[in-house]
Structure formats: C-alpha cells, structure tokens
C-alpha positions in Angstrom: 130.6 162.2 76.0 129.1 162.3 72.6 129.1 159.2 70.8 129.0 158.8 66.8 127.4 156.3 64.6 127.8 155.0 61.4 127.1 152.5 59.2 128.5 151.2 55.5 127.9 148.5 53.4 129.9 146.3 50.9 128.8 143.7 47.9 130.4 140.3 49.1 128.6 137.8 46.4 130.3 135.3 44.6 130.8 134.0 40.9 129.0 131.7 39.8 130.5 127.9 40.3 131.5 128.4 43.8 130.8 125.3 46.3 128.2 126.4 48.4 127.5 125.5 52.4 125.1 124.5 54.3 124.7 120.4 53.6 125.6 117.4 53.5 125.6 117.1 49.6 127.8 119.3 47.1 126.4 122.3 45.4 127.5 124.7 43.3 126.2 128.2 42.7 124.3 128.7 39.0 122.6 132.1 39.4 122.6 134.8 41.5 119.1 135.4 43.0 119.9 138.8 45.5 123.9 139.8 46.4 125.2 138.9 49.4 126.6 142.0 51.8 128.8 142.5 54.4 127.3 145.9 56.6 128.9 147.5 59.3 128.0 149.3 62.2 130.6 151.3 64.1 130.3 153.6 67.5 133.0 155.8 68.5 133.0 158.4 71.4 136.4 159.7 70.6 138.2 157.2 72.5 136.9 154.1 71.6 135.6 153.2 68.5 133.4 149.1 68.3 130.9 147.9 66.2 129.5 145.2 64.8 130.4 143.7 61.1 127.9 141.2 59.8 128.3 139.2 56.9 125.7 137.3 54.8 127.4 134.1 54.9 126.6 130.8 56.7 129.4 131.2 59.4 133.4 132.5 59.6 136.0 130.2 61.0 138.2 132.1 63.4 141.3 132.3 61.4 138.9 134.2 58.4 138.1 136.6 61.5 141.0 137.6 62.1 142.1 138.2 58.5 139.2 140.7 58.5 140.0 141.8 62.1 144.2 142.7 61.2 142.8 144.3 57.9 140.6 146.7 60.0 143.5 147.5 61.9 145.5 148.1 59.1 143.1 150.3 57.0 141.3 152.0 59.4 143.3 152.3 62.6 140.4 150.5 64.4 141.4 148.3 66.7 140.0 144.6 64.9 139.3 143.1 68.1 136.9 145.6 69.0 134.7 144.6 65.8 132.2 141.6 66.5 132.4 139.7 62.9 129.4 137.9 62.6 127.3 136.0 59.9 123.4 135.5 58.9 123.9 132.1 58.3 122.4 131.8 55.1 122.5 128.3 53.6 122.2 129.6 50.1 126.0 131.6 50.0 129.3 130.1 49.3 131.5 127.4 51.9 133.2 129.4 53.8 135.4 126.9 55.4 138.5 126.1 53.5 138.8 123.0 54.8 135.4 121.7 53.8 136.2 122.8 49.9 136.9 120.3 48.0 138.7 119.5 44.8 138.5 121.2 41.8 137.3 124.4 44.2 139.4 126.9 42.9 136.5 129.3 42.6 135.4 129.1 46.4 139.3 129.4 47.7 139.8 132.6 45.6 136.7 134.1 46.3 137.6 133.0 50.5 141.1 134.8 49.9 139.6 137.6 48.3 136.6 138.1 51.0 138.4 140.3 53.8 139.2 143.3 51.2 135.6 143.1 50.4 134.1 142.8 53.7 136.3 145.5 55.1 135.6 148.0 52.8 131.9 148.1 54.9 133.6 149.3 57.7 135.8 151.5 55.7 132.5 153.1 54.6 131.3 153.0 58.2 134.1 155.2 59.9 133.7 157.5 56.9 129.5 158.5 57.5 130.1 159.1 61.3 127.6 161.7 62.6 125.4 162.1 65.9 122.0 160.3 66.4 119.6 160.1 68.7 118.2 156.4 69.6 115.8 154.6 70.6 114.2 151.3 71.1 111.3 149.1 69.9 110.3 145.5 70.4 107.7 143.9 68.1 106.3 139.8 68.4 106.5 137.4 65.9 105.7 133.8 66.4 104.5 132.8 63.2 107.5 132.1 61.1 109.9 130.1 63.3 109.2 127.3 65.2 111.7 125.0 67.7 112.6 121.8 65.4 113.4 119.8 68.1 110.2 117.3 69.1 109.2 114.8 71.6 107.9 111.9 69.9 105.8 109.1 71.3 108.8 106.7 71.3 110.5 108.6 74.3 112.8 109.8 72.0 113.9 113.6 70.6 113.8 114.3 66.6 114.9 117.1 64.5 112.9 118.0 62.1 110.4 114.6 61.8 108.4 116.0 59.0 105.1 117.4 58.2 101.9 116.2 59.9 104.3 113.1 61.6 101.1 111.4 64.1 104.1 110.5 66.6 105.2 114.2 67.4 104.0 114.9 71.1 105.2 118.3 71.2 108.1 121.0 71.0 111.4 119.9 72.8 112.0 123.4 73.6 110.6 127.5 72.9 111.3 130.0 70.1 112.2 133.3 71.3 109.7 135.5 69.2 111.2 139.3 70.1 111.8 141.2 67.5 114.7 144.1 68.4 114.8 147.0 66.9 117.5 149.9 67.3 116.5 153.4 65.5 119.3 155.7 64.6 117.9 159.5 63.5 120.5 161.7 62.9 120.5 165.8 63.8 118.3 166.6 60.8 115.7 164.3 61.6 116.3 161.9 59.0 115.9 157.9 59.9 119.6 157.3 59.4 119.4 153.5 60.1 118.2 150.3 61.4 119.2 147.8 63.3 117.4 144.7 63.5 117.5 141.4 65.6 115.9 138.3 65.5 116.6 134.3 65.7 115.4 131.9 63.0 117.9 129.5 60.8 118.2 131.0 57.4 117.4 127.8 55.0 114.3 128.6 54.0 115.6 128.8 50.6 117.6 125.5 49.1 118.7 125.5 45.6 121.2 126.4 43.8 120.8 130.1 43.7 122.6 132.7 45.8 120.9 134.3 48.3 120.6 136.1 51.7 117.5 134.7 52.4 114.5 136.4 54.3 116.6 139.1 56.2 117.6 140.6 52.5 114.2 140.5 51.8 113.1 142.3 55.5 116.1 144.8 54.0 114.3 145.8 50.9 110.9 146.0 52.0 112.0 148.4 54.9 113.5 150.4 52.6 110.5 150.4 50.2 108.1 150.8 52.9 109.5 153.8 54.7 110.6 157.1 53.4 113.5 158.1 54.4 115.3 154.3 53.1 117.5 153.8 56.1 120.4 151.8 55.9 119.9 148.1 57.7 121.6 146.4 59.9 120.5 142.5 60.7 121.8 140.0 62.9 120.8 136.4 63.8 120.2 135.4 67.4 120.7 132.2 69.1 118.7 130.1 66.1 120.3 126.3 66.5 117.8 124.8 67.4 115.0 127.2 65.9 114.3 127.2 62.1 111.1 128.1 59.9 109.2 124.9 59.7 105.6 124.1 61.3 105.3 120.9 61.4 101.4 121.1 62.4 101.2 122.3 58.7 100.1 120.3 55.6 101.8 122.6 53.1 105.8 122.0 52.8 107.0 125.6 52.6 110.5 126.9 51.2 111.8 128.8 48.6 112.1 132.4 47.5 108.2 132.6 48.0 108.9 131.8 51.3 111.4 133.5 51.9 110.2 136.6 50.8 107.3 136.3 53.0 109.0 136.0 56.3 110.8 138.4 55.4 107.8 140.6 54.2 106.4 139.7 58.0 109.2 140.9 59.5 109.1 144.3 57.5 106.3 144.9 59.3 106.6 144.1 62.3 109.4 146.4 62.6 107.2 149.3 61.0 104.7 148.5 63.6 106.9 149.0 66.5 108.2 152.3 64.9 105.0 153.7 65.9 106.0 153.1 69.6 109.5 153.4 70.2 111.3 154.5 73.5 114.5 156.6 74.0 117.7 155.2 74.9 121.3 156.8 76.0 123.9 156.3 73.7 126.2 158.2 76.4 128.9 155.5 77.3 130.5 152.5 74.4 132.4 149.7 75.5 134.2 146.2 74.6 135.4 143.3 76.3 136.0 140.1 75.1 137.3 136.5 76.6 139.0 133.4 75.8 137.4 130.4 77.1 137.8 126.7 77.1 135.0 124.9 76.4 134.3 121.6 78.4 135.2 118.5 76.4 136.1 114.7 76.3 139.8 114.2 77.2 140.7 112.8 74.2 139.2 115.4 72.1 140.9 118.3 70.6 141.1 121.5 72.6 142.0 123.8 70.2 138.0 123.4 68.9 137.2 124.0 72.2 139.3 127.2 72.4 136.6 130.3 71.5 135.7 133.7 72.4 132.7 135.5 73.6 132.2 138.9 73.7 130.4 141.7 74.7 129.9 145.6 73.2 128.0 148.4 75.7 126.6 151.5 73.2 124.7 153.2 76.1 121.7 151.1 77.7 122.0 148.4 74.9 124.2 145.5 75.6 125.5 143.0 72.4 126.9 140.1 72.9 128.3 138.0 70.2 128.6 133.8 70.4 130.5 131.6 68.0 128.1 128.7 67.9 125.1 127.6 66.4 123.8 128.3 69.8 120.1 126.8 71.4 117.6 129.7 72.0 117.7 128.8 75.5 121.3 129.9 76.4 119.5 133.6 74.5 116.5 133.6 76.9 118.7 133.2 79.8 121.7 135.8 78.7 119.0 138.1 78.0 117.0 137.9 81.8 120.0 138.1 83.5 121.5 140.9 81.5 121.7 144.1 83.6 121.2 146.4 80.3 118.1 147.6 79.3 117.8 146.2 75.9 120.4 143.0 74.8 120.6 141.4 71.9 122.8 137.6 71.1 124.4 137.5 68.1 125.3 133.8 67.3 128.3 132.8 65.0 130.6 135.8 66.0 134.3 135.8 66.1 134.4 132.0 65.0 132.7 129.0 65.0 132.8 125.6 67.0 129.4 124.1 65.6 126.4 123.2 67.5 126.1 124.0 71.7 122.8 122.5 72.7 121.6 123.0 76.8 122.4 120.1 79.3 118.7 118.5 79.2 119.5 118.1 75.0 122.3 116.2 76.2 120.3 114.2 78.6 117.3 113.6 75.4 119.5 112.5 72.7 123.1 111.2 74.0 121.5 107.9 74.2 120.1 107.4 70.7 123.3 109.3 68.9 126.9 108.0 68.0 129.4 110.5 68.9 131.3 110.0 65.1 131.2 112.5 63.0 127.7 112.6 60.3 127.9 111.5 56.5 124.2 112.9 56.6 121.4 114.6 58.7 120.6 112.7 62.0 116.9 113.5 62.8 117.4 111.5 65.9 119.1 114.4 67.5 121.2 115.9 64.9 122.8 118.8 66.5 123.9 116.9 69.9 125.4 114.2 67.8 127.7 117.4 65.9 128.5 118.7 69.2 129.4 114.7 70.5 131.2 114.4 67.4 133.6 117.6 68.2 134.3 116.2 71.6 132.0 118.8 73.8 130.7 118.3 77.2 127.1 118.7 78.6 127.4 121.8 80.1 129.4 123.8 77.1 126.7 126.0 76.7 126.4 127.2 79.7 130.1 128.2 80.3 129.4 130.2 77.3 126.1 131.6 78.6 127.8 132.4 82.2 130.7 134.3 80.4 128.8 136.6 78.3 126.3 137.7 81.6 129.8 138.2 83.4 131.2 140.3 80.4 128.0 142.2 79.7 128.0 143.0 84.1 131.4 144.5 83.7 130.7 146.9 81.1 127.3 147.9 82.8 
C-alpha cells in the first residue's frame, strides 16, 4: 500500500505584551526576534491518515490539545486523536497555560483562544501537499552543545545547574543522549521534499524578552540556506528534562541569540553530514495507538494530574512515540533499545503535560534534600524531583510511562 506524505506550516507568534513562560518571574514579550510556527507532518495510506503537529511553544496543557485535536476533525476530516500535538519547548514564546496568566493578561488569553485556528491551518496545508516519497534514514553525533544538568557534588548531595567552574561538582548525575535523527522525504521528481529532525536539549538558551524559537529555528534556516533544494523542516524535542545547553566545565557563561544561533548552526551540519550517508527505509505500513494511563501518585494527591496519554505512530520501519512530560533522557535511551523498530524517535510534551518525570534513582538522590510544596523559585538542590513531589507523583512514574510506550510501539510493529 502506498503511503503519502505531506507537510505544511503556519505563523503562530504572538503580539507583543503577551506574558511569556518558562520562569519563575513575569515577563512580557517587547520584540519579536524570529516567528514562532506550528508545522505539520501528516501520512496517509488511504485508510489512515496520522502525523505529527509540532508547535514552537514551551508546552500544551491537554485541554489546548484537544481544542486543536476537535478542530482537525472538524476542518479536515482527520481523525484529531490520530495527530501527536507536540511543543519545542522554547522558553522565549508566550504562557501557554491559562491558569498560570495572570491579571491584566488579556493579550496572552486572546492570543491562547486564538491559537488552534492558527496551528491547524499547518495541518490544513499538510493534507493539501500530499504526494509519494521515498525515505530514508540518517543518524549524525553531537555531544558538544548539551550536557546532563544534574551533578554529584562533594556534599553527597544532587544539584541542578550549580554554576560554572563550581570546585564541588564531582560529576554528571546522569548521560545526554547525543543522536541526532534524521528522516529524508524526496518526492518522485527527485526533489528533497522535507526534513525531519530529532534531537533532545532544553530550549532556554535564549532568556530575555524577545520571542523566539530558539536554536531549532535557527537549525531550520541554515538547512534551508545550506542545501538546495530548501526542504521544508520538521523538528521535534526528545526526552530533554534533565538535559540543557550548559557546560559547567566552562569558564565562559553562554546564552543568548549568539548562542543560540550556534547550536543551532552545529546542528545544521550535522544533519548535512549525515545526508551524505543515508540508508533506505519502508514507508509501506502507518499506524496509531494511543493509551490512557494513571500515573503512580501519593494518595492524597490529585489524580486527574496523574491522568495522561502516551502514544505511539508506525510510518513504515520508524516508530514515534510521543510523552507529555518534561521527561529524563534516561526513560529515551531505554524506549529506544527496547523498541522493535528500526529507527524511534521520543517526542516529549505531546498530547499534554504533567511536569517533570525524573527515573527512580533521582528519586532516591534528591527526595531527601527537597520539600514536596510547590516552588516560589528554582531549587538547584534537585529542582525537577521537587516539581514532580510537589504534583503528588510516585518513584516509579516514569517508568509506567516508559513501559507503555515500548508496549504500544510492539503492537504496531
């Protein structure tokens, strides 16, 4: 059975004056540094048509999913479940959580209301360029712009982030995952229709008060700069929540556009070099699957945070498989040795989002220095197991999640 691809984008920035997301102070957008998209990939083999929808934003609460997912349905005649709605994660785009808005955020809340017509129109674009491709698969290594952010220090105990040149740090709590995936769609004529692009770093290289999609809008221009026939790109995050761009061994403290520009610069390339050496791939059978899980949590905690889904997308020998979490690289390592496809790329903050899900032995390093109340500001003494403390999760939520997606991606294979 042949199976069709297509891709479309759409222009999702704010105005200027939205509350933006991403900290623990308020800020509000004063310039416009690069737009922020929403792009779309669809697959459709004549009876079932999936896809991924990714979104340069910092994360979508589940009920802003399934605005977007009805409003597929309804323009399209796509089924919306079938779409995996994801985000970048850029820190440098507007809140997208209207209960974290506060007053006098009129701006954000219209923009928020206003967002599914404008994301949707990407997959409207999508269905509408459908057309045969052959594909294939590269993989490329890069493990010198992210770097784990969670240390062992001398005191016994685990830090986030504990600064540049700090004399205590013993070493990295945990690894990176430094594969760079890459997709190639070339359609009949022979023309590079498209990219698709995975890797896992946090995207807050940038601060400020400037919007911007950070370093993979900068991979997307210098791809289609670099190579002739300017394919379309697709980019999604993986599993970055405890990875992020800062080497600590440095002396320099690096962030902002420059830096930006240059991971993203890096990243270019590495894709262009593993163009050079790509292997075919089938594209002969699509699927979708999804499932609603309960996370484990504290009694007295409230399940409906714990409530999520994970799914998973087959497109031939490639597997996707989409988390709602700011999810530990670790859980992405694992999914992706046990997966029975040959290529499979994690996704994280799909369909929803219930914060951070750190492993069991992050637990163990930092439930003993951390309260479980909810932060008023950044907790280097292990920041994201206090957030998942603070939400009433379990040791062990991770790998529930981990465990589902490798039994979803098994059934579709």
């Amino acid at each position: 059975m042949s199976v069709k691809v297509g891709f479309g984008a759409s222009k999702i920035t704010p105005g200027l004056g939205v509350f933006m997301a991403g900290y623990f102070h308020e800020r509000q957008a004063t310039a416009v540094h690069d737009d922020l998209y929403a792009k779309a990939m669809i697959f459709d083999d004549g009876e079932t048509v999936t896809g991924i929808l990714c979104c340069d934003l910092i994360c979508l609460h589940s009920g802003e999913v399934k605005k977007v997912r009805d409003l597929i349905s309804s323009k399209t005649g796509i089924r919306g479940e079938n779409i995996m709605v994801c985000a970048t994660h850029t820190h440098t785009g507007p809140q997208t959580r209207s209960f974290r808005i506060p007053e006098g955020g009129d701006a954000t809340l219209k923009w928020l209301e206003e967002f599914p017509e404008m994301a949707v129109k990407a997959v409207i674009d999508a269905k509408e360029n459908l057309e045969l491709c052959t594909i294939a698969g590269g993989i490329s290594y890069e493990d010198r712009i992210a770097f784990n952010r969670r240390y062992k220090m001398k005191d016994g105990t685990f830090q986030t982030n504990p600064g540049y040149r700090n004399p205590d740090i013993i070493e990295p709590a945990g690894p990176i995952d430094p594969e760079v995936g890459i997709i190639s769609f070339t359609n009949q004529s022979g023309k590079l229709k498209a990219l698709y692009v995975n890797y896992t770093c946090h995207l807050d290289c940038v601060g400020g008060t400037e919007i911007s999609a950070d370093h993979p809008g900068h991979t997307t221009v210098r791809l289609q700069e670099r190579l002739s026939d300017k394919p379309f790109i697709m980019y999604t995050n993986g599993a970055c929540g405890d990875i992020n761009h800062i080497n600590v061994d440095s002396q320099y403290h690096r962030q902002g556009h420059e830096h930006s520009r240059w991971m993203g610069e890096t990243l270019a390339s590495d894709v262009c070099e593993a163009l050079k050496k790509m292997t075919d791939l089938s594209s002969e059978k699509i699927g979708v699957i999804s499932k609603i899980i309960q996370l484990p949590m504290r009694e007295d905690a409230d399940k409906n945070i714990g409530e999520c889904e994970i799914q998973a997308i087959r497109f031939g020998d490639i597997g996707f498989v989409g988390i709602p979490a700011e999810y530990f690289v670790e859980f992405q390592l694992d999914i992706k040795k046990r997966s029975p496809f040959k290529r499979t790329f994690v996704s994280e903050l799909a369909n929803g989002w219930v914060g951070y899900v750190p492993t069991k032995k992050a637990f163990e390093q930092n439930m003993k220095d951390v309260p479980s109340d909810p932060m008023k500001t950044f907790d280097h003494k292990g920041y994201e197991v206090r957030s998942a403390l603070s939400r009433g999760f379990l040791p062990g939520v991770g790998e529930v999640m981990a465990d589902t997606a490798v039994e979803l991606l098994e059934i579709l294979y």
